[in-house]
N, CA, C and O atoms as a printed pandas DataFrame, in Angstrom:
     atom_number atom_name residue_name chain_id  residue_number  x_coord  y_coord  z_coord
0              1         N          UNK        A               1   -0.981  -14.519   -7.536
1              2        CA          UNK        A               1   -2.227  -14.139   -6.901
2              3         C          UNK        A               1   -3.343  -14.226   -7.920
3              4         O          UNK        A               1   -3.038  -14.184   -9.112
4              5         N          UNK        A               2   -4.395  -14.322   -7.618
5              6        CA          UNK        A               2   -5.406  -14.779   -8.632
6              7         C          UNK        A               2   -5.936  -13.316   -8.765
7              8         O          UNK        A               2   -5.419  -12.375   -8.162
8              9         N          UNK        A               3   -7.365  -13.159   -9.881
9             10        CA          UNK        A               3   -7.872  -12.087  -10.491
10            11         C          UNK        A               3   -8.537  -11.407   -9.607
11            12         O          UNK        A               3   -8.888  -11.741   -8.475
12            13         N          UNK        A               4   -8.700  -10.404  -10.196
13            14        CA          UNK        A               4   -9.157   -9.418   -9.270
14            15         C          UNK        A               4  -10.742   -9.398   -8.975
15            16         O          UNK        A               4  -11.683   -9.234   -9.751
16            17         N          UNK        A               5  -10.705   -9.682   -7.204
17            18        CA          UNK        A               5  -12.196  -10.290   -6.879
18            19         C          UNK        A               5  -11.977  -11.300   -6.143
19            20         O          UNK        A               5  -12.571  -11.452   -5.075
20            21         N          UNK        A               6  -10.859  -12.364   -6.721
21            22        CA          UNK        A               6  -10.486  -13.719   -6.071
22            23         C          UNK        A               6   -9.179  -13.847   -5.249
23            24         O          UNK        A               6   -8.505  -14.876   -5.194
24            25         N          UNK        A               7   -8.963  -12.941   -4.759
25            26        CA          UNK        A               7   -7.868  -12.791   -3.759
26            27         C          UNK        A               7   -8.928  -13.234   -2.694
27            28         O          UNK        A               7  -10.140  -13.033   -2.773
28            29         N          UNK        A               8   -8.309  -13.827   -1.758
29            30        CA          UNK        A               8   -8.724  -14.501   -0.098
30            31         C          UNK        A               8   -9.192  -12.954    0.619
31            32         O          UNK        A               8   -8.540  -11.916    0.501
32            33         N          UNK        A               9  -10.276  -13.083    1.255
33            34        CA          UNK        A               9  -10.581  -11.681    1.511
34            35         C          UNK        A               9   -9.641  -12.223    3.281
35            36         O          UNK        A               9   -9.679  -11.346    4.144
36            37         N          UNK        A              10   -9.050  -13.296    3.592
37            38        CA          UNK        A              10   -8.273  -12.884    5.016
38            39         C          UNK        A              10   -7.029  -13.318    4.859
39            40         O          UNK        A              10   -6.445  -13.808    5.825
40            41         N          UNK        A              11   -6.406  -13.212    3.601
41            42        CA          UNK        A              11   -5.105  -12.961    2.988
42            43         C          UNK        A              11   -4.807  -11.842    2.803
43            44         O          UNK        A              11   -3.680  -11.479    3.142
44            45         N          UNK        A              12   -5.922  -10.712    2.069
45            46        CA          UNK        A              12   -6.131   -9.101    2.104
46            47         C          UNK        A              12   -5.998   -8.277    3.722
47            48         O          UNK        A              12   -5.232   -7.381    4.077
48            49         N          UNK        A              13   -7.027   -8.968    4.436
49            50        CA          UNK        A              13   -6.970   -8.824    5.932
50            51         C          UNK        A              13   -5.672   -9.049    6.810
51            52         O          UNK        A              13   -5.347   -8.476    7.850
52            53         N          UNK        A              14   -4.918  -10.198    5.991
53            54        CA          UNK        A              14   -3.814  -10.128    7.522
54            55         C          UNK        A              14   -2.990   -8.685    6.894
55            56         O          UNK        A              14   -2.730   -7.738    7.637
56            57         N          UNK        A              15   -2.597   -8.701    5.253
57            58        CA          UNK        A              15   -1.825   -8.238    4.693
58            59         C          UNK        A              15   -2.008   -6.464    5.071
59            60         O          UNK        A              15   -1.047   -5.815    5.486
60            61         N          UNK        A              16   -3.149   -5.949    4.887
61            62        CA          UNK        A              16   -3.384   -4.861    5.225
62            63         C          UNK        A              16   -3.670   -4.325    6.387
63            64         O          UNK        A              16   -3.698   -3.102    6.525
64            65         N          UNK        A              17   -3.882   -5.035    7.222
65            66        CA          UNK        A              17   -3.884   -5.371    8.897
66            67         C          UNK        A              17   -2.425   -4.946    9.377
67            68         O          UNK        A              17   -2.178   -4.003   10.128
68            69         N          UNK        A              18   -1.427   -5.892    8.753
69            70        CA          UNK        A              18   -0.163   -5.563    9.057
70            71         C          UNK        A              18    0.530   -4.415    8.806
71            72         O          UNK        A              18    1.312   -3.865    9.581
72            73         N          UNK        A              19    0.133   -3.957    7.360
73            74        CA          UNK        A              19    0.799   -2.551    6.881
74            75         C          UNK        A              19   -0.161   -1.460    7.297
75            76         O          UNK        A              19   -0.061   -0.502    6.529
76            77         N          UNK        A              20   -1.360   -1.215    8.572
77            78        CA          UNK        A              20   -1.536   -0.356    8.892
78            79         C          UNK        A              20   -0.653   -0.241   10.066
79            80         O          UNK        A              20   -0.889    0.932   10.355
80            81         N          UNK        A              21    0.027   -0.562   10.766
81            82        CA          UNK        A              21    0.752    0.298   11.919
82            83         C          UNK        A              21    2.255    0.700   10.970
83            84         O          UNK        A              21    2.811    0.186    9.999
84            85         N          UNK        A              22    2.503    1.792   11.774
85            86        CA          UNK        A              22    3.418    2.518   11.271
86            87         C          UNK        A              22    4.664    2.324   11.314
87            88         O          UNK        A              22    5.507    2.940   10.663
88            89         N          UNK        A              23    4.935    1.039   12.452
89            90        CA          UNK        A              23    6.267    0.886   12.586
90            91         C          UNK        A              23    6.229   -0.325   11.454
91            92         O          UNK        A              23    7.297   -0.353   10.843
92            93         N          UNK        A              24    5.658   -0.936   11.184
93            94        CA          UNK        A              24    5.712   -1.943   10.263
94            95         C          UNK        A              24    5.980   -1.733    8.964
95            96         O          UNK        A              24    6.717   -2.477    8.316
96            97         N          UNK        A              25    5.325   -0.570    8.429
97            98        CA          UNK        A              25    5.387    0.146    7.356
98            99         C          UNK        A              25    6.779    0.385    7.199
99           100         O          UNK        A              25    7.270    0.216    6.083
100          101         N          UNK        A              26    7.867    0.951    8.659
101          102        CA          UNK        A              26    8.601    1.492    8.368
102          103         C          UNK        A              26    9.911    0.701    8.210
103          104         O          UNK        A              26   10.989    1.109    7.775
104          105         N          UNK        A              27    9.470   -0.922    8.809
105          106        CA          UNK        A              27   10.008   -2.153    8.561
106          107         C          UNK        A              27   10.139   -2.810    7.196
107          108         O          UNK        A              27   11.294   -3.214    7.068
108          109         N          UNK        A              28    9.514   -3.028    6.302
109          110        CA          UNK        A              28    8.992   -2.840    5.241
110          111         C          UNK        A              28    9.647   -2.262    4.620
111          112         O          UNK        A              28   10.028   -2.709    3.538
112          113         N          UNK        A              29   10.105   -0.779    5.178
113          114        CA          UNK        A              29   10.925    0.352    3.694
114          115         C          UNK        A              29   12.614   -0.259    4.053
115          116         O          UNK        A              29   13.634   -0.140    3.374
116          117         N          UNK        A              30   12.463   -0.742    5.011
117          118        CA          UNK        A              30   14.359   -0.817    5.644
118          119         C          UNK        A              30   14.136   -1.723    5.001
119          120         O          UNK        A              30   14.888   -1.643    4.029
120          121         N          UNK        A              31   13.114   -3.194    4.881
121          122        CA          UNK        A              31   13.360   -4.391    4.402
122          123         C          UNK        A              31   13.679   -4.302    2.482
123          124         O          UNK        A              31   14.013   -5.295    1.835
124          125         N          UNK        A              32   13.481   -2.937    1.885
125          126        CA          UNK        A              32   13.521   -3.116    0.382
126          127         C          UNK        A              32   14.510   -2.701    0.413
127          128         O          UNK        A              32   15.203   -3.453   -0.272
128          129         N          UNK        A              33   15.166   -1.826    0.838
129          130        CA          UNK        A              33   16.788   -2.055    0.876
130          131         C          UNK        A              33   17.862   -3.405    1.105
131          132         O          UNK        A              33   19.087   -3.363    1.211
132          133         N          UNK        A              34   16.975   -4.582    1.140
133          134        CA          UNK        A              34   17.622   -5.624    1.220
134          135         C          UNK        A              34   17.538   -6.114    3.077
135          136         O          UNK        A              34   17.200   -5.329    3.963
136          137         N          UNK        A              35   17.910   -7.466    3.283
137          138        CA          UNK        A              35   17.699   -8.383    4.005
138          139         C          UNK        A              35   18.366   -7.738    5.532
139          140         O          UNK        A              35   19.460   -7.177    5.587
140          141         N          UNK        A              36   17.530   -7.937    6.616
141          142        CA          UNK        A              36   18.282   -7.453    7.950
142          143         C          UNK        A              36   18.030   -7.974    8.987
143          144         O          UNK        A              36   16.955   -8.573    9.023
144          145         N          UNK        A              37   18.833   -7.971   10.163
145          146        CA          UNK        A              37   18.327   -8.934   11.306
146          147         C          UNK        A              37   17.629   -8.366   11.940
147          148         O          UNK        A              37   17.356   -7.234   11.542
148          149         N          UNK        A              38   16.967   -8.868   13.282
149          150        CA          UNK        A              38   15.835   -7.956   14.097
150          151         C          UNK        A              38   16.956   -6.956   14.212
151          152         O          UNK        A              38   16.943   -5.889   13.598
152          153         N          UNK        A              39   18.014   -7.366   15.091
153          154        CA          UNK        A              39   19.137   -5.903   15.854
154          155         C          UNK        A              39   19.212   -4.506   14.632
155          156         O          UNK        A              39   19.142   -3.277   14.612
156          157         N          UNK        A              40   19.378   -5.542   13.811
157          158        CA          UNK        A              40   19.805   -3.939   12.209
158          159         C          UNK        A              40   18.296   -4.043   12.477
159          160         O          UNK        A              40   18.630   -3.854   13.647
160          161         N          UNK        A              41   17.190   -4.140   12.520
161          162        CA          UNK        A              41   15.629   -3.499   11.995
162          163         C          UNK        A              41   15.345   -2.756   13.446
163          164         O          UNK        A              41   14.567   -1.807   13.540
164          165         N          UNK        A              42   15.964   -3.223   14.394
165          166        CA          UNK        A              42   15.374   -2.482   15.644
166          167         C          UNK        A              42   16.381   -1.101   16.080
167          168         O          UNK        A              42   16.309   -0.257   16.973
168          169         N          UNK        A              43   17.329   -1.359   14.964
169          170        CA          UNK        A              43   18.341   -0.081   15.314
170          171         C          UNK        A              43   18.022    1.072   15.813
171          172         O          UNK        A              43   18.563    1.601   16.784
172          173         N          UNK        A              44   17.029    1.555   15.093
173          174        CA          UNK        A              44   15.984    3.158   14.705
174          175         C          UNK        A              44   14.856    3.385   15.724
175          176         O          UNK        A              44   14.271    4.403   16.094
176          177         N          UNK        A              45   14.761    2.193   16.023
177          178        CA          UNK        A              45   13.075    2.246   17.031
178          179         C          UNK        A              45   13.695    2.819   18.510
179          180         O          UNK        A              45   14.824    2.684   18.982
180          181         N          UNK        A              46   12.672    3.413   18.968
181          182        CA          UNK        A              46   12.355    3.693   20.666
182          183         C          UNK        A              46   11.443    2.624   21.289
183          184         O          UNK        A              46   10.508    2.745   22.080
184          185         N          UNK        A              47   12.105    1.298   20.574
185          186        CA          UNK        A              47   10.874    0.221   21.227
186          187         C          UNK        A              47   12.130   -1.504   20.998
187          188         O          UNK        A              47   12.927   -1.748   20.092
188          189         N          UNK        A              48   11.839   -2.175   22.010
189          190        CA          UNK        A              48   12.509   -3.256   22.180
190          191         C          UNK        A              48   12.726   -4.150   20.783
191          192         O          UNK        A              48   12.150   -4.155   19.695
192          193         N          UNK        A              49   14.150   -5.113   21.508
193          194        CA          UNK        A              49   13.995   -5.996   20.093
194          195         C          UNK        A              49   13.039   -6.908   20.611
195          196         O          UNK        A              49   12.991   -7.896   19.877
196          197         N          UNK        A              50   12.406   -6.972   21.391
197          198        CA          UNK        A              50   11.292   -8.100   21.257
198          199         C          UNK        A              50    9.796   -7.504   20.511
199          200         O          UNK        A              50    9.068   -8.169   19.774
200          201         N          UNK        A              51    9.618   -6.298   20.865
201          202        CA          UNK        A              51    8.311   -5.870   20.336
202          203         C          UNK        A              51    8.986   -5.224   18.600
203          204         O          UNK        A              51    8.059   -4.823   17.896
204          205         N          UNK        A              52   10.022   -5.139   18.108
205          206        CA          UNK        A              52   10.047   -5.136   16.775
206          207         C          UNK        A              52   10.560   -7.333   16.211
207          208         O          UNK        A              52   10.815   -7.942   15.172
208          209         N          UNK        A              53   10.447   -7.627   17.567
209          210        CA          UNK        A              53    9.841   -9.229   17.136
210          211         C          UNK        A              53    9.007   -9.154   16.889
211          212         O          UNK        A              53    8.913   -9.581   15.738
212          213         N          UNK        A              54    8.197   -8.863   17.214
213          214        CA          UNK        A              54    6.893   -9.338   17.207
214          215         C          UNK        A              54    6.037   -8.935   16.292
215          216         O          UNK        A              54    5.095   -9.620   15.894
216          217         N          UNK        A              55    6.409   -7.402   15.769
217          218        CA          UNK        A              55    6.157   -6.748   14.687
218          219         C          UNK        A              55    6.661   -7.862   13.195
219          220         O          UNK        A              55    5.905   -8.056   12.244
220          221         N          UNK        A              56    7.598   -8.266   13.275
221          222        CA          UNK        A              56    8.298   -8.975   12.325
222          223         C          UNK        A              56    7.660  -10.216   11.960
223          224         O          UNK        A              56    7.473  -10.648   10.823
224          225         N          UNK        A              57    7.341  -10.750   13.102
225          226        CA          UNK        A              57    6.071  -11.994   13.513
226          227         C          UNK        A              57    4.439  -11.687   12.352
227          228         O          UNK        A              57    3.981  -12.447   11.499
228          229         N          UNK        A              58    4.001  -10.505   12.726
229          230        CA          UNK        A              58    3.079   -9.833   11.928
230          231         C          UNK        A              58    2.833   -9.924   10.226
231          232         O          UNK        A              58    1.894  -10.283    9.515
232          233         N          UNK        A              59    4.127   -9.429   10.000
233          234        CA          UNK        A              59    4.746   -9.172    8.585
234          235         C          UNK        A              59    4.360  -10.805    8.412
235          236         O          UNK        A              59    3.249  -11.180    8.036
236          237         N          UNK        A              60    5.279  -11.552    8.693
237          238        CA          UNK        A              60    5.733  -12.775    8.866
238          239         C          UNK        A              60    4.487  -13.509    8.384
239          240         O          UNK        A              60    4.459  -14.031    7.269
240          241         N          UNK        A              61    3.489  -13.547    9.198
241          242        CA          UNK        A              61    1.968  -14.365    9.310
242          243         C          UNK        A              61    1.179  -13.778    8.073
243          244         O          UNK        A              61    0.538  -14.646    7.481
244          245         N          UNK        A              62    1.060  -12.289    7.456
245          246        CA          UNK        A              62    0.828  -11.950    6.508
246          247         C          UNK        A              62    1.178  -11.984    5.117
247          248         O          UNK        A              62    0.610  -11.502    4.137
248          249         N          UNK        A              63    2.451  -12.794    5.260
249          250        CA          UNK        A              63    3.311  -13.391    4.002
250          251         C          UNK        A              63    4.331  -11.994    3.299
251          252         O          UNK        A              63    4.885  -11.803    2.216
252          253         N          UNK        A              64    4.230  -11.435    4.229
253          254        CA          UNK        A              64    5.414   -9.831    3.493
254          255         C          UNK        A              64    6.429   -9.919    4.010
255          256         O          UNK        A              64    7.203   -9.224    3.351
256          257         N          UNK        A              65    7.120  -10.523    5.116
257          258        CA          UNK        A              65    8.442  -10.902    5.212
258          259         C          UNK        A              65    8.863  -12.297    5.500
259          260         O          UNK        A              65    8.313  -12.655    6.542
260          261         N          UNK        A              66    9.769  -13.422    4.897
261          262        CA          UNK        A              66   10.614  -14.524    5.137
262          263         C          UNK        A              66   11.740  -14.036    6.329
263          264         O          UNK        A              66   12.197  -12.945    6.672
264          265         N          UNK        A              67   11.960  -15.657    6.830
265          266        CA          UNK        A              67   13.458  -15.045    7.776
266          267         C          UNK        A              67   14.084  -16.552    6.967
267          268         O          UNK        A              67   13.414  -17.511    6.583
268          269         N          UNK        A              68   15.365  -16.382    6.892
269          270        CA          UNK        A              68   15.928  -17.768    6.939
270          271         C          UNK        A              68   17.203  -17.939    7.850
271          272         O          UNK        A              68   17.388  -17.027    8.656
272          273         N          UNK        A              69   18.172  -19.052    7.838
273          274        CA          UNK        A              69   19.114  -19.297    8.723
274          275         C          UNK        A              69   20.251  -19.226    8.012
275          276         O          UNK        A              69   20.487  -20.083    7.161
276          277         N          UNK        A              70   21.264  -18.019    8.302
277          278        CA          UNK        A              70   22.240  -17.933    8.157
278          279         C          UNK        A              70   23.705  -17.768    9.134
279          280         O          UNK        A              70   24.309  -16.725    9.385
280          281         N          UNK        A              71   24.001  -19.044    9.536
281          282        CA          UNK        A              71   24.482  -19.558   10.733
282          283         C          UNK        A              71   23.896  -19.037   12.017
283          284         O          UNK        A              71   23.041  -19.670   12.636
284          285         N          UNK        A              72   24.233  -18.208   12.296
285          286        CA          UNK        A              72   23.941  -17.833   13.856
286          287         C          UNK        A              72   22.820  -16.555   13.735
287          288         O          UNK        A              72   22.127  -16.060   14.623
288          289         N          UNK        A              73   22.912  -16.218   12.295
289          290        CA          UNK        A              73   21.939  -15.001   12.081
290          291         C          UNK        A              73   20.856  -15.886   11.385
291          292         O          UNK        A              73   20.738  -17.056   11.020
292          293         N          UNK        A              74   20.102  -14.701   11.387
293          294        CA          UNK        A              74   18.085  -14.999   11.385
294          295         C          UNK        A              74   17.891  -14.091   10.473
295          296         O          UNK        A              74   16.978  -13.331   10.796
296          297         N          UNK        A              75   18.497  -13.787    9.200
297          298        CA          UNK        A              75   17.895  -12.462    8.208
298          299         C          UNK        A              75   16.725  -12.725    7.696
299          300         O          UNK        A              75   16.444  -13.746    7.068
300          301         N          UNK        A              76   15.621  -11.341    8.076
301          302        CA          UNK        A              76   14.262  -11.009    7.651
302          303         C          UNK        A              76   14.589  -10.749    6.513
303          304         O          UNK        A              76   15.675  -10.192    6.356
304          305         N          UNK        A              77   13.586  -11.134    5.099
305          306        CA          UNK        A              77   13.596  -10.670    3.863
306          307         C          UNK        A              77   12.670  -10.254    3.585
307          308         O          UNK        A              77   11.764  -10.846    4.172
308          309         N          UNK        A              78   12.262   -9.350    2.843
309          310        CA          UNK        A              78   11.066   -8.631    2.077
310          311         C          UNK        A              78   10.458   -9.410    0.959
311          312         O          UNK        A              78   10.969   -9.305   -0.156
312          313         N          UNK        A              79    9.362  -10.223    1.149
313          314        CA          UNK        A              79    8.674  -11.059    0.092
314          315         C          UNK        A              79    8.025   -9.953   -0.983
315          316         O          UNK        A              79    6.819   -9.713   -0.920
316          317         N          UNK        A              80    8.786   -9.357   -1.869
317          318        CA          UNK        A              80    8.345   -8.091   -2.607
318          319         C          UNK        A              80    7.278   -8.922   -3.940
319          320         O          UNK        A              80    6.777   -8.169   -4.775
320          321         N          UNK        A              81    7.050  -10.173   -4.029
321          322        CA          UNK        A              81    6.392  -10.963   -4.849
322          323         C          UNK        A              81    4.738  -10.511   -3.953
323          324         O          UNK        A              81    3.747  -10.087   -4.549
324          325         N          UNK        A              82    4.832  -10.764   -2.318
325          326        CA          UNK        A              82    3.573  -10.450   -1.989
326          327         C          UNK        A              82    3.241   -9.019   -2.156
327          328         O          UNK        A              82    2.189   -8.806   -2.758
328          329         N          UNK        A              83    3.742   -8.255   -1.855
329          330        CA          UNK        A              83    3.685   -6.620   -2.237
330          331         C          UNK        A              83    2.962   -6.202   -3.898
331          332         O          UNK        A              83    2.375   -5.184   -4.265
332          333         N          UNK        A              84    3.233   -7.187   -4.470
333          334        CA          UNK        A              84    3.268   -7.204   -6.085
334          335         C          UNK        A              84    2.008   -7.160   -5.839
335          336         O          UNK        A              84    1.401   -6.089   -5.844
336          337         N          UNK        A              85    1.314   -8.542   -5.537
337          338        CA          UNK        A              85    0.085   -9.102   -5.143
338          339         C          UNK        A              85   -0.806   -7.911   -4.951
339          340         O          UNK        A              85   -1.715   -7.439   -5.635
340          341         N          UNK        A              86   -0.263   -7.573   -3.809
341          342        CA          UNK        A              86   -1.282   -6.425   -3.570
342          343         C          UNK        A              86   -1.290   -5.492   -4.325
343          344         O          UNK        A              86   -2.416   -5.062   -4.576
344          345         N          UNK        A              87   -0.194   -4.836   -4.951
345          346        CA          UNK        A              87   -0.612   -4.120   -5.896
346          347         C          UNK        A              87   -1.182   -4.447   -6.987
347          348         O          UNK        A              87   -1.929   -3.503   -7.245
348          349         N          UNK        A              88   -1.272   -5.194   -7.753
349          350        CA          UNK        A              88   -1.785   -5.582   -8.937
350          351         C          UNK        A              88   -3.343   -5.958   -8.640
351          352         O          UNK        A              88   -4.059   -5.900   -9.640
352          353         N          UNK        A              89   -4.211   -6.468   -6.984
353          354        CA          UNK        A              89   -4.880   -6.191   -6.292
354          355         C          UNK        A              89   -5.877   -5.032   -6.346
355          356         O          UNK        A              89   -7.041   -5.094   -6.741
356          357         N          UNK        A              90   -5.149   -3.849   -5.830
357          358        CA          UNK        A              90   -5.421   -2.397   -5.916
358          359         C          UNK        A              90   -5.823   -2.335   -7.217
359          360         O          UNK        A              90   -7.032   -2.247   -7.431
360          361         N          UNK        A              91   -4.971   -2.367   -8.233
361          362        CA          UNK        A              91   -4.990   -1.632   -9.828
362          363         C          UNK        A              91   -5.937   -2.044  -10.431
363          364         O          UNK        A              91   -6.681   -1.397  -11.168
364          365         N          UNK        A              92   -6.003   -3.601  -10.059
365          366        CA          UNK        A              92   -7.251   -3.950  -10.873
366          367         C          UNK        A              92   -8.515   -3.081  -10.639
367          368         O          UNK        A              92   -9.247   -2.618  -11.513
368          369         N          UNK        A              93   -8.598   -2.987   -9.677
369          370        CA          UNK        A              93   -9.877   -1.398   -9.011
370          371         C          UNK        A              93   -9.123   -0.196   -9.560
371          372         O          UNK        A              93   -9.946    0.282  -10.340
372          373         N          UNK        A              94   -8.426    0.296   -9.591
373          374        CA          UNK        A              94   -7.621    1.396  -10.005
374          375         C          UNK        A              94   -8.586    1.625  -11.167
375          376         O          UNK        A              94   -9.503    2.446  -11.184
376          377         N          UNK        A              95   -8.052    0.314  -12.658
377          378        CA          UNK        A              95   -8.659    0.450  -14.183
378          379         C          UNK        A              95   -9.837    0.579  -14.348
379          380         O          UNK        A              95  -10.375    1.238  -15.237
380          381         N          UNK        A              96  -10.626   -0.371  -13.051
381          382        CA          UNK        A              96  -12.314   -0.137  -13.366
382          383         C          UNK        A              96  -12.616    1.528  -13.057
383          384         O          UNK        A              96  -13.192    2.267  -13.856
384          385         N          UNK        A              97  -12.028    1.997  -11.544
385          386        CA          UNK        A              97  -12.315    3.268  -11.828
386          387         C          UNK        A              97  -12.163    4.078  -12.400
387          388         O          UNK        A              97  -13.056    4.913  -12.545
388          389         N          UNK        A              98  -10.307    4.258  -13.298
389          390        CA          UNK        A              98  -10.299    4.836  -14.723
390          391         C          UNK        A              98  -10.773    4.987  -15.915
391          392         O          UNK        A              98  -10.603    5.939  -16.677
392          393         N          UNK        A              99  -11.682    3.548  -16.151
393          394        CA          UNK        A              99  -12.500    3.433  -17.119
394          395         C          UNK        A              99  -13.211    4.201  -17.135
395          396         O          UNK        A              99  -13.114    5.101  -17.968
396          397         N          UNK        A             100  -14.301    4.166  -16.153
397          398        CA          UNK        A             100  -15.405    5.042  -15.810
398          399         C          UNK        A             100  -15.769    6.449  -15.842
399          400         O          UNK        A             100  -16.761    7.081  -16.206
400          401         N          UNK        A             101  -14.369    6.792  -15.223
401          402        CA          UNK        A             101  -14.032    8.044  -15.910
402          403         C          UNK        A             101  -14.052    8.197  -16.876
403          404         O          UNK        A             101  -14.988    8.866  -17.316
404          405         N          UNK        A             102  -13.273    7.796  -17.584
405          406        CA          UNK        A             102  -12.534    7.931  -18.917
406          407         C          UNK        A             102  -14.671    7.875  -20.093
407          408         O          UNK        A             102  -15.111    8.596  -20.988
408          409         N          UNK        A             103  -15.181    6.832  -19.458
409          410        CA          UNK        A             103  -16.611    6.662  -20.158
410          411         C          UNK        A             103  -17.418    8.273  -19.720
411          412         O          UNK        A             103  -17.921    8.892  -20.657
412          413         N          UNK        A             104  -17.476    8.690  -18.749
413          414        CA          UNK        A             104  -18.044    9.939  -18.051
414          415         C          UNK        A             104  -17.275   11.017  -18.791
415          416         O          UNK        A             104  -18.167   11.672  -19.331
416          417         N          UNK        A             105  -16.259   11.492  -19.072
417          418        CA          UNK        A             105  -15.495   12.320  -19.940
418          419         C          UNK        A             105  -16.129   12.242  -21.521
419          420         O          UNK        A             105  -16.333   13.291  -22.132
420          421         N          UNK        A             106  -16.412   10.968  -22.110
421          422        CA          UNK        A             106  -16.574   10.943  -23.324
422          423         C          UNK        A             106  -18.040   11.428  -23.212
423          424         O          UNK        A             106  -18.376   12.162  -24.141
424          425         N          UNK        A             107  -19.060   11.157  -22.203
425          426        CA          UNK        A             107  -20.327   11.487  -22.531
426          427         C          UNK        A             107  -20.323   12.603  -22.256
427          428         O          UNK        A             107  -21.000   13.145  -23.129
428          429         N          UNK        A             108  -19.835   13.640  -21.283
429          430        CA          UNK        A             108  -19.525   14.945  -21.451
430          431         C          UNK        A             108  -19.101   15.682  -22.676
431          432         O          UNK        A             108  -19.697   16.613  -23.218
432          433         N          UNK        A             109  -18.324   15.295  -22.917
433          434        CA          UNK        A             109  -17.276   15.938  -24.060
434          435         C          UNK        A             109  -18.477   15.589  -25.339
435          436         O          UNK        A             109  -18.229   16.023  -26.463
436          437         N          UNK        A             110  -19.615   14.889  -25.135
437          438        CA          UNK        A             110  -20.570   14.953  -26.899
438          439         C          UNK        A             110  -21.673   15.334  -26.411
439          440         O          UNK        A             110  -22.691   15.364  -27.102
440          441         N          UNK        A             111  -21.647   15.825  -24.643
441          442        CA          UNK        A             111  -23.216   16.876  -24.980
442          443         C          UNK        A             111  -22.674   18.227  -25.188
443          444         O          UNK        A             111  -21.536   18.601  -24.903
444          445         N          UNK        A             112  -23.838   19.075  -25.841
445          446        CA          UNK        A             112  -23.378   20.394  -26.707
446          447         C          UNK        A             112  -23.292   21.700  -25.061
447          448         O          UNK        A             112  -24.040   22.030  -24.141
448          449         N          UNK        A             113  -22.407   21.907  -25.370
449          450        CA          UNK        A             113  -22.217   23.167  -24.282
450          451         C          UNK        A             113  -23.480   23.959  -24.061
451          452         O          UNK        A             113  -24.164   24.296  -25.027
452          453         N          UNK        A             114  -23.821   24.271  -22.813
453          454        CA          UNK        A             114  -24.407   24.889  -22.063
454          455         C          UNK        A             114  -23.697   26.153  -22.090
455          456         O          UNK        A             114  -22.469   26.208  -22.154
456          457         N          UNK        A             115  -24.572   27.333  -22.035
457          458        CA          UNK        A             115  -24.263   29.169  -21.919
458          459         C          UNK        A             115  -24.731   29.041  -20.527
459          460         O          UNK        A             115  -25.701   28.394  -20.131
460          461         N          UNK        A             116  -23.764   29.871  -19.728
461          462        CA          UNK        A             116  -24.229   30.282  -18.251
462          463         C          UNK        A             116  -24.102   31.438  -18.291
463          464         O          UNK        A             116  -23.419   31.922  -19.194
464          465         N          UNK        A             117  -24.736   32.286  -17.299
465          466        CA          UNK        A             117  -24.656   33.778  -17.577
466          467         C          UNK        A             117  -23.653   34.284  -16.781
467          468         O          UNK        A             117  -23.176   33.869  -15.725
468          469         N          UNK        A             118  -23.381   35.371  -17.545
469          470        CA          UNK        A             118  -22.048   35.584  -16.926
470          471         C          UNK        A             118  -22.290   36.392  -15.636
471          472         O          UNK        A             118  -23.311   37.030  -15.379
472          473         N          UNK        A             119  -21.111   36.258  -14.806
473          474        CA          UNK        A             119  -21.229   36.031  -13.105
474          475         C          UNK        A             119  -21.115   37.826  -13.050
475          476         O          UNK        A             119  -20.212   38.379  -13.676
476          477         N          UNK        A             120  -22.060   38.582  -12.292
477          478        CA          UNK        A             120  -22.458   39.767  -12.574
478          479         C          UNK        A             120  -20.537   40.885  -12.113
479          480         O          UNK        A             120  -19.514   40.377  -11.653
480          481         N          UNK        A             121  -20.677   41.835  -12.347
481          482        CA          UNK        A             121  -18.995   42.280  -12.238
482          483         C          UNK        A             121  -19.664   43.072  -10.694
483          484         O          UNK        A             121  -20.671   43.772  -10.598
484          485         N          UNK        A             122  -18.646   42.636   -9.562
485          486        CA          UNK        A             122  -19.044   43.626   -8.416
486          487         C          UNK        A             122  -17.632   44.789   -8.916
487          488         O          UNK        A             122  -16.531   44.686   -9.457
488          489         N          UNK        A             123  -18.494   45.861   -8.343
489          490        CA          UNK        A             123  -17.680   47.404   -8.297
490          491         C          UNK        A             123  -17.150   47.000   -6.641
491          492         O          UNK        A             123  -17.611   46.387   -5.678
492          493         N          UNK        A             124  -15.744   47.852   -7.032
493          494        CA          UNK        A             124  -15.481   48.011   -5.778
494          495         C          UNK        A             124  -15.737   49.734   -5.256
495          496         O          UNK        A             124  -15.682   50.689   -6.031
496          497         N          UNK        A             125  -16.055   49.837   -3.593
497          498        CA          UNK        A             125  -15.921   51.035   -3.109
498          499         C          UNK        A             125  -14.981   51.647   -3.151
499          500         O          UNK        A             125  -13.878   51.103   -3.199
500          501         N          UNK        A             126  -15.131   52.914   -3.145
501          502        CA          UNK        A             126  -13.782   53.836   -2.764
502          503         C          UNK        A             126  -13.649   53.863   -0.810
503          504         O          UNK        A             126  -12.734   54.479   -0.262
């Protein structure tokens, strides 16, 4: 994936498009446990194997899951290289905003302390 800035802003779009619904997400965590067919990915759902097709389809078009042909089976794989992408994506924003901090801390930390007065003592009633 290229530097941060030069990622495809509708490579970002399908990718994060896809990992906002929740069943996808949860496709995704079964898929890093290694390779599964729709039937093993639709095991768990309260929803058809065609609409966790289609979910898979999603993934699929966004570049986060491969299927290939293994005789009569169709195993979905987890493209964890695109996942990378995106993270390394994120981080690059991550460091700029750590920096910044990290610059805002240092100019704090060399102006000379401020005295505030101290916060008056309330009595309590009997």
């Amino acid at each position: 994936m290229q530097g941060i800035g030069e990622v495809g802003e509708d490579e970002l779009d399908r990718a994060f498009l896809a990992l906002a619904d929740p069943v996808r997400r949860a496709l995704v965590a079964r898929l890093s446990r290694g390779p599964q067919t729709v039937n093993d990915l639709a095991a768990p759902f309260a929803i058809t194997k065609q609409a966790v097709s289609r979910h898979i389809q999603v993934l699929e078009q966004a570049g986060l899951v491969t299927r290939t042909r293994d005789g009569q089976r169709r195993p979905v794989h987890l493209a964890a290289s695109r996942l990378e992408e995106l993270t390394s994506w994120i981080d690059g924003y991550r460091l700029i905003h750590e920096h910044q901090f990290r610059s805002l801390d240092a100019v704090l930390a060399a102006r000379p302390p401020t005295h505030t007065a101290a916060a008056p003592t309330v009595k309590e009633e009997p």
